[in-house]
N, C-alpha and C positions, 0 to 999 in steps of 0.2 A: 504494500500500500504506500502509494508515494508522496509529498507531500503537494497541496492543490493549490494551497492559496496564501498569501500575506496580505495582512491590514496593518495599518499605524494612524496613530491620531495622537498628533504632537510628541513625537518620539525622536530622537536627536536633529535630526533635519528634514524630517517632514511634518507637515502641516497633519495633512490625509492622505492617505495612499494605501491604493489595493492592487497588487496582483496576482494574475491567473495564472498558474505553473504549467509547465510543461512538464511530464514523467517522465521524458527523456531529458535533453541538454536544453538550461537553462543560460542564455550570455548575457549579461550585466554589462554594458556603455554607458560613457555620459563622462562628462567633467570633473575635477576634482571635486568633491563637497557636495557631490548628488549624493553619496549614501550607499553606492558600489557594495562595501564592505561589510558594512552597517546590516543591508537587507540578510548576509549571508549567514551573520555572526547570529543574529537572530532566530534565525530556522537551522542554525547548526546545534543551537541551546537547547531547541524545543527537539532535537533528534537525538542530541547526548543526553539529559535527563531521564529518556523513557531506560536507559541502560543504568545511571547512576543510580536511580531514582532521587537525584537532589531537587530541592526545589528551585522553581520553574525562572522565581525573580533573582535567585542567589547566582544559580548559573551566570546568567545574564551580567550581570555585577563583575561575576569571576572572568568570566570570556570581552565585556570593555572596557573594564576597570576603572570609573571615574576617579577625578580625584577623590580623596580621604573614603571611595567605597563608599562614597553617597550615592546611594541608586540616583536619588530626585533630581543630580543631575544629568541623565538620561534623558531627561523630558526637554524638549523642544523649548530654549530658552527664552525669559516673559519674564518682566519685573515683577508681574502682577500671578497669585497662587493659581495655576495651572494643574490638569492632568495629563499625562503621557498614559501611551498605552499600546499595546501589542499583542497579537496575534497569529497565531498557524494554523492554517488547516490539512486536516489528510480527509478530504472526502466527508465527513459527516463528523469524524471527531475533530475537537478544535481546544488550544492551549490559549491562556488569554494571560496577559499581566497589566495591571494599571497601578499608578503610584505619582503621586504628590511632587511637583516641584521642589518640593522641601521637604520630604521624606532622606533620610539620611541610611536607613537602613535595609538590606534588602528583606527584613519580617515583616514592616510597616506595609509591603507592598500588597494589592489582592490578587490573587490567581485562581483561575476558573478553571476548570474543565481537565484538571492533572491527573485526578483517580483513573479515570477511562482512558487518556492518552498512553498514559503511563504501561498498559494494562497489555499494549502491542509495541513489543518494541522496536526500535531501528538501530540498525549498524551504521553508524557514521563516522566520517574522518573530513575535518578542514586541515586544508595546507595553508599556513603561510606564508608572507611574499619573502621573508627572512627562513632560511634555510636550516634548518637545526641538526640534524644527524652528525654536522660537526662536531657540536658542542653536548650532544648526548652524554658523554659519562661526567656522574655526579649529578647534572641539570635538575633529574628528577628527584633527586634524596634531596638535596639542595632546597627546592621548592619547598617539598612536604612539609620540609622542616623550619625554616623560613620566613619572613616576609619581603619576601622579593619583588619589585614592581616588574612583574610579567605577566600577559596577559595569558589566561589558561591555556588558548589555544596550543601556547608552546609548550608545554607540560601537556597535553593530550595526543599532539603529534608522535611526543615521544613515546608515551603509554602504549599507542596503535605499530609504531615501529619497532619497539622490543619483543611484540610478541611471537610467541614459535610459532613455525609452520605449521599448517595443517596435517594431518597423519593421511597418507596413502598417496600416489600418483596424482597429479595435478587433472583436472576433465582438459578437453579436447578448448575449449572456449579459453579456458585459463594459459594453458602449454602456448598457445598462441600467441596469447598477451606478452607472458613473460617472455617470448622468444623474439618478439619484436625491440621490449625493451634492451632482453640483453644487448643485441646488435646496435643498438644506438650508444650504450653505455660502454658496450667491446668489454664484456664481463658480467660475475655474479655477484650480489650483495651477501657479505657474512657478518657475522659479529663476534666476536670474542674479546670478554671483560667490558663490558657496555661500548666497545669502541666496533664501529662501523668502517670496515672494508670494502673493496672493491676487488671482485680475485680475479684476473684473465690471466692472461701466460708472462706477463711479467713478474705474477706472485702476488699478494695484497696490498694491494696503497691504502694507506690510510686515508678516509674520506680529509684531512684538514688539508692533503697533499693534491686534490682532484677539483676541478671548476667546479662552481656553484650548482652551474646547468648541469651537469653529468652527476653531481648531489641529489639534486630535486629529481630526476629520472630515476636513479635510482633507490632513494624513497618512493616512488609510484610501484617498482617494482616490487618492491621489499611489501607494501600492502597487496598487493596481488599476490605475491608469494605467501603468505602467512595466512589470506583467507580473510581480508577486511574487507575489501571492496569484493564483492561476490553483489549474485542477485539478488535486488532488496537492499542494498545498501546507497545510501547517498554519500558522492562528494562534494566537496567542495572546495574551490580554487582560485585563493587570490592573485591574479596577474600571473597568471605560469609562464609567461615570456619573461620574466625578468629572470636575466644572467642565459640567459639559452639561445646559444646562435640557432639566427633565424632559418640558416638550412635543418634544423631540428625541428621549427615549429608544423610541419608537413607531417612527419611521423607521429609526433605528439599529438594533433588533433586526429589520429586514422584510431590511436589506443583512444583517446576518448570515444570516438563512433564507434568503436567494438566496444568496448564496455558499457555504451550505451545500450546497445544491442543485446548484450549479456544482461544485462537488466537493473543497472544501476543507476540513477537519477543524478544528472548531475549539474551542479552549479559555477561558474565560469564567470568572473570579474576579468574586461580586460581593457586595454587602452590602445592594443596594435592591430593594424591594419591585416599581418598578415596571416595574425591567426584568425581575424576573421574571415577572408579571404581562403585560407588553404581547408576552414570546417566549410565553408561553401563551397567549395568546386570536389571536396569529397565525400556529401552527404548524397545517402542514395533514398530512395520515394518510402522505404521502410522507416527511417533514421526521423524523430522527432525532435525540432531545434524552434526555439522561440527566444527570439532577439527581444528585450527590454532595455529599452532605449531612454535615459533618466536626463532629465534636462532643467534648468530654472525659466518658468516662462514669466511674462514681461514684470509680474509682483516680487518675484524672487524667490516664487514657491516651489517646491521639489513636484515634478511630474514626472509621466511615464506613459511609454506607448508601447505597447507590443507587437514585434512582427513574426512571419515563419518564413519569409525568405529573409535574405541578405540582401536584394534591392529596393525591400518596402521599408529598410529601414528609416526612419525618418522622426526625429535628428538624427546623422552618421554623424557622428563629431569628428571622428577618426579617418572615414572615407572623404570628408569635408578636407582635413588635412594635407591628407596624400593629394587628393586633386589640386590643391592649393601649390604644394610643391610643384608639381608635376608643370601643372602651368607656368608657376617664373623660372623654371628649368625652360623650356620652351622659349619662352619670352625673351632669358637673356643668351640662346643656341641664334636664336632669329635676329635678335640686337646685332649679335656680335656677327652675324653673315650680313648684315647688311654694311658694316663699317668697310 
């Protein structure tokens, strides 16, 4: 059961805003300070909860960490006593949290609908646009133990990367995945002593010795291998182009359209042309992709449009850009031939 829907009403940077998911790949566009992150971190809380069983407003707290972990600054800023508020749907069941501008606590908050959400659970993993596999040994005792200002996510990544393999032969769907990633990564992920490896035929590099991008692939791999991202599970993915040369972004959205296919739901924040570009010209009439296109219109309010091609996108902030280039390339090739 996949997730269907999000609502807000005065929640960090929107006013109001509702949208429709798609149960296949979901893509997040739009400017800085539209809320990209925001919408993800949200529906990643209300996915990890039904596993932790923590509560619904603490999550929330834990995964965007306002200053001094006063929830009530979550809520859509206003001199004046306000309420914030949020919501997920999967279909019929739905999480809700609402809480006071001035709420300092995440107990003061109210939360609806947890018992029954709760009741079905989901497998989820958010990546990060900061890479951790690096800095995995210690990070997690550290935390536990601690008060560190990091936001959960990073202490969850690593929870879902330590864990063992699954026991027996990988199915036909999975063997796939991971065979695609090896070859981008020219290797397999191992661990030993909480420190993350890289093994090909040079012997193991230690991931702090290996690019960012050949890191974060290989965290993709490492949850495929151990059985997180499987059917029924959701990802999610802030900016997976950062640090990954762009002859890579082609291979990386074909693993996301098979693991969509394989039946994972997933969520994609991105800012580059060519990943949206290479999930378009590789999507085929099975593959379900909904563009959410986040923009400020003329009040300064956070809106949102949804498309299912890559042409009807509208605002492209991004395609806006590139054509923009493209033309004063143009402009100064034709300058300089007329001199």
């Amino acid at each position: 059961m996949s997730l269907t829907k999000l609502e807000f009403e005065r929640f960090t940077a929107f006013d109001k805003l509702t949208l429709e998911l798609s149960p296949g790949i979901n893509v997040f566009i739009g400017a800085n300070g539209t809320g990209k992150t925001h919408l993800m971190k949200v529906a990643y809380a209300a996915c990890d909860v039904t596993k932790t069983k923590m509560n619904f407003a603490e999550k929330l707290n834990r995964v965007f960490l306002p200053s001094g972990r006063s929830i009530g600054r979550l809520a859509k800023r206003n001199k004046v006593s306000t309420t914030g508020a949020a919501a997920v749907y999967r279909d019929d069941l739905k999480i809700r949290v609402s809480f006071s501008n001035r709420a300092e606590t995440p107990e003061s908050a109210k939360v609806t609908g947890q018992p029954d959400w709760l009741a079905k659970p989901i497998e989820s993993v958010f990546i990060p646009v900061k890479e951790m596999l690096s800095n995995g040994p210690g990070f997690r005792s550290l935390y536990a133990q601690r008060e560190i200002h990091f936001e959960e996510i990073y202490a969850d990544i690593l929870d879902r990367a330590y864990r063992p393999p699954l026991r027996g032969p990988a199915d036909k769907g999975r063997k796939k995945l991971l065979e695609q990633l090896q070859k981008a990564i020219d290797g397999k992920v191992i661990v030993s002593n909480e420190e993350f490896f890289l093994k090909n035929k040079q012997g193991n590099l230690e991931f702090t010795l290996l690019a960012e991008g050949i890191r974060k692939l290989g965290l993709l791999w490492t949850l495929i291998q151990n059985g997180t991202l499987l059917d029924g599970s959701v990802l999610f993915w802030d900016e997976p182009e950062t640090n990954l040369n762009p002859k890579m972004f082609g291979a990386l959205m074909q693993i996301m359209l098979d693991l969509q296919s394989a039946g994972v739901q997933i969520f994609v924040a991105t800012h580059d042309y060519v990943v949206l570009k290479e999930l378009d010209l590789r999507r085929e009439n099975h593959h379900e992709i909904a563009y959410h296109s986040l923009f400020h219109d003329d009040h300064g309010v956070v809106q949102c449009k949804r498309a299912s091609q890559f042409l009807d996108i509208d605002p492209n902030a991004i395609a806006q850009a590139f054509s923009d280039l493209y033309d004063r390339e143009v402009n100064r090739t034709l300058g300089s031939g007329a001199q």
